[in-house]
C-alpha positions as CSV (number, residue, x, y, z in Angstrom):
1,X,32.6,77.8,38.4
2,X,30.0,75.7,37.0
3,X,30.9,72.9,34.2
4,X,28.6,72.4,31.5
5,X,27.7,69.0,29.4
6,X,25.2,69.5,26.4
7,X,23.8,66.2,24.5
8,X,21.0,65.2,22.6
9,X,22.9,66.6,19.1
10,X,22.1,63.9,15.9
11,X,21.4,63.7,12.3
12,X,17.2,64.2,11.6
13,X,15.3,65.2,8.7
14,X,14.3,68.5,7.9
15,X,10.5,68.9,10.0
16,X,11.3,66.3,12.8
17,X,12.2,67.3,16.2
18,X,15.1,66.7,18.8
19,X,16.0,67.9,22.4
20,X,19.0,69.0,23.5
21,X,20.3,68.7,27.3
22,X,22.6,71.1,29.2
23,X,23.9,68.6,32.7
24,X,25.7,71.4,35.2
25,X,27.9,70.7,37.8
26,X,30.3,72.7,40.6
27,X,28.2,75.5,41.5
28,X,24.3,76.3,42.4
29,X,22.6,75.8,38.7
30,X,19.4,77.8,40.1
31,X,21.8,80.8,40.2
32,X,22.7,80.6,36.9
33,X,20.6,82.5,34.2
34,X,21.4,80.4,30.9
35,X,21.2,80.7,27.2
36,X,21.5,78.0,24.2
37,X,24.0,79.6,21.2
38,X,25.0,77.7,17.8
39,X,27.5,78.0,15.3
40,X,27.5,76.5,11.9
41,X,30.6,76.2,9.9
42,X,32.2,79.4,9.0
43,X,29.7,81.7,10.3
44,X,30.0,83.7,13.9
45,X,28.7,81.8,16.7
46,X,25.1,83.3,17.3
47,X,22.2,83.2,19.9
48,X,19.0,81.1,20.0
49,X,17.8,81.5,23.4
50,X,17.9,82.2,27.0
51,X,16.4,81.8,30.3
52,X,16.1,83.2,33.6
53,X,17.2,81.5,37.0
54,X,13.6,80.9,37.6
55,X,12.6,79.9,34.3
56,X,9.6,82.2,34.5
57,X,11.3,84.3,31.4
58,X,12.9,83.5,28.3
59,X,14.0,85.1,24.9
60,X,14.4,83.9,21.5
61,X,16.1,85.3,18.2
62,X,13.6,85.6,15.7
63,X,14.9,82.7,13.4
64,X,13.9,80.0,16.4
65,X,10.9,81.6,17.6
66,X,7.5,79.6,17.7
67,X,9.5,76.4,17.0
68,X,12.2,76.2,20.0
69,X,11.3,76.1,23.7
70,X,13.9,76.1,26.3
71,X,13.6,75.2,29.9
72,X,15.1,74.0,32.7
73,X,15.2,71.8,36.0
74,X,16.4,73.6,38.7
75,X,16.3,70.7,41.0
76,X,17.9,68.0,38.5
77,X,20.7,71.1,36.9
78,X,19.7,70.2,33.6
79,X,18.6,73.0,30.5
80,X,17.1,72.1,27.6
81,X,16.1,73.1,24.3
82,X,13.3,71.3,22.6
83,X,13.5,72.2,18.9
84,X,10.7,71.4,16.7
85,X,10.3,72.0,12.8
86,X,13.8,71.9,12.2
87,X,15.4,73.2,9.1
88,X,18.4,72.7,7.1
89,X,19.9,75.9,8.5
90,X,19.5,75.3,12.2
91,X,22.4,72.7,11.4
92,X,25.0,73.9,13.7
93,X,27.3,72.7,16.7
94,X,25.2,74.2,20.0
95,X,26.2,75.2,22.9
96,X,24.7,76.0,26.2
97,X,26.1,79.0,28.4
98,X,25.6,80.1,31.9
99,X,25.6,84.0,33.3
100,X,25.1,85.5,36.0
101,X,22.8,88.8,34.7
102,X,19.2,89.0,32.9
103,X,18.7,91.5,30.4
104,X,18.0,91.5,27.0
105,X,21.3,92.9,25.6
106,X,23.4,90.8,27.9
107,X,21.9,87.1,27.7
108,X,21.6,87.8,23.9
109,X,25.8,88.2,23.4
110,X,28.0,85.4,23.9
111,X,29.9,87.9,26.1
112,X,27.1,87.8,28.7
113,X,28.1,84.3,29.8
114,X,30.9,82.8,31.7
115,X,31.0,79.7,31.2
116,X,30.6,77.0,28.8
117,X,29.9,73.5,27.3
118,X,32.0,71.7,24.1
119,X,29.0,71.7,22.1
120,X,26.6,69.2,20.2
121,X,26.2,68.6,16.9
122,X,22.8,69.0,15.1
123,X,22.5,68.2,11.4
124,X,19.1,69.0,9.6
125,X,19.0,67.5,6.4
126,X,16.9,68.3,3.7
């Protein structure tokens, strides 16, 4: 099983930008495919992106698209999400995940993942 450690989480202004970082331990991090999911306080938790074990594909939701990239580093086991443009509503507590299968309707679910970190905070203040 691998163990997951997000950071990067803060307090910015609504426009700036931040990156978040996923550190994995225990198992082979290139054979995990991995996503980035947030939840915000009293809503469901939802998704925000993924990536493959490569990194050569990735998916978005539509609210993050254009202004969030995530990546990763295969040979340091670290994900990332740079979010740029941030808004007010991407305040959340995120999460990274890692899975073991790639398609759409899997890495876009929270149940497509088995494993995952506490969480960082972002708040995006207006």
């Amino acid at each position: 099983q691998v163990q997951l450690v997000e950071s990067g989480g803060g307090l910015v202004q609504a426009g700036d930008s931040l990156r978040l970082s996923c550190a994995a331990s225990g198992r082979t991090f290139s054979s995990y495919v991995m996503g980035w999911f947030r939840q915000a306080p009293g809503k469901e938790r939802e998704f925000v992106a993924a990536i493959n074990w490569s990194g050569y594909n990735t998916y978005y939701a539509d609210s993050v698209k254009g202004r969030f990239t995530i990546s990763r580093d295969n040979a340091g086991n670290t994900l990332y999400l740079q979010m740029n443009s941030l808004k007010p509503d991407d305040t959340a507590v995120y999460y990274c995940a890692a899975g073991t299968r790639w398609a759409v309707h899997l890495v876009a679910a929270a149940a497509g993942y088995d494993a995952w970190g506490q969480g960082t905070q972002v708040t995006v203040s207006s």
